[in-house]
C-alpha positions as CSV (number, residue, x, y, z in Angstrom):
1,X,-43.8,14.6,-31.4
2,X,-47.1,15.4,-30.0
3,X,-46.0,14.7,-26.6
4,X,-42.8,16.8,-27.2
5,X,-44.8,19.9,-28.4
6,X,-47.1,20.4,-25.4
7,X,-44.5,20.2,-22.9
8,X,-42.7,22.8,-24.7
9,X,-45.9,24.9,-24.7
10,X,-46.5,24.0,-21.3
11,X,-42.7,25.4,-19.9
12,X,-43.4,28.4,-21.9
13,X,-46.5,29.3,-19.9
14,X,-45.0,28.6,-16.8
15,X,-42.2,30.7,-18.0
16,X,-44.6,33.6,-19.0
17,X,-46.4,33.0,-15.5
18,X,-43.0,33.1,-13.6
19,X,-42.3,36.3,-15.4
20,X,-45.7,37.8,-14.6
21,X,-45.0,37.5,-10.7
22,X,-41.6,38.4,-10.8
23,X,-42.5,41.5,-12.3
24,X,-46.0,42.2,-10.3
25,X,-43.3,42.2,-7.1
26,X,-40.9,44.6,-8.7
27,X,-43.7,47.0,-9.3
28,X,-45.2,46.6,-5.8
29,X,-41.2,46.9,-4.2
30,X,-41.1,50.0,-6.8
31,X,-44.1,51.4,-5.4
32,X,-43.2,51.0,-2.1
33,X,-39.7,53.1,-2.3
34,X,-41.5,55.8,-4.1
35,X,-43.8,56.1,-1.3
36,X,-41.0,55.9,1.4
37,X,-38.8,59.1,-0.6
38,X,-41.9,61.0,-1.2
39,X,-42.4,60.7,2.6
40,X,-38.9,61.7,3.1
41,X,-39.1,64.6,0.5
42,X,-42.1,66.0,2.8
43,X,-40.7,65.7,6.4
44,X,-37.6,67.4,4.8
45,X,-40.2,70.2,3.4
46,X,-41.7,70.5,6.8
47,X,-38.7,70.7,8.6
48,X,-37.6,73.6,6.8
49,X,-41.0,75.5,6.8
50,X,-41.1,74.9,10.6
51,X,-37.5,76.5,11.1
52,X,-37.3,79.8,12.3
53,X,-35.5,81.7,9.3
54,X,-38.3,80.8,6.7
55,X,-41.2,81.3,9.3
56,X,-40.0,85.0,10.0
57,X,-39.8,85.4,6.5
58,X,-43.0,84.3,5.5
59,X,-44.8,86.0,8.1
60,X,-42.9,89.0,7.2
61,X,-44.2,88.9,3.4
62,X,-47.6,87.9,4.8
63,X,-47.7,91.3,6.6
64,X,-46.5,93.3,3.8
65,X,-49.3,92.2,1.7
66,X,-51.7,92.9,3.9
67,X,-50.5,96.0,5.2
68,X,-50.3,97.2,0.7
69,X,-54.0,96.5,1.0
């Protein structure tokens, strides 16, 4: 009976510990695509700032507001 109780709490540790990594990797994967579509979020941002249309316009209202001064 002895014998029969630590291997059972012996499988649940390695259990728990096979748990524990599977879920540290999920995080660091998680991470890692969060990073990668917040990268992709910005280069879209940038790409629109740099195009024409919306630099005309900004640099329109930037000369309106200085020229109200």
């Amino acid at each position: 009976m002895n014998l029969l109780h630590r291997a059972r709490t012996r499988i649940k540790s390695l259990y728990r510990a096979a748990i524990e990594t599977i879920d540290a990797g999920m995080s660091t994967a998680e991470y890692a695509v969060g990073t990668v579509a917040a990268v992709a979020f910005a280069v879209v941002l940038y790409k629109i700032i740099k195009s024409d249309a919306v630099s005309s316009a900004l640099r329109s209202i930037i000369d309106s507001a200085l020229h109200a001064i």
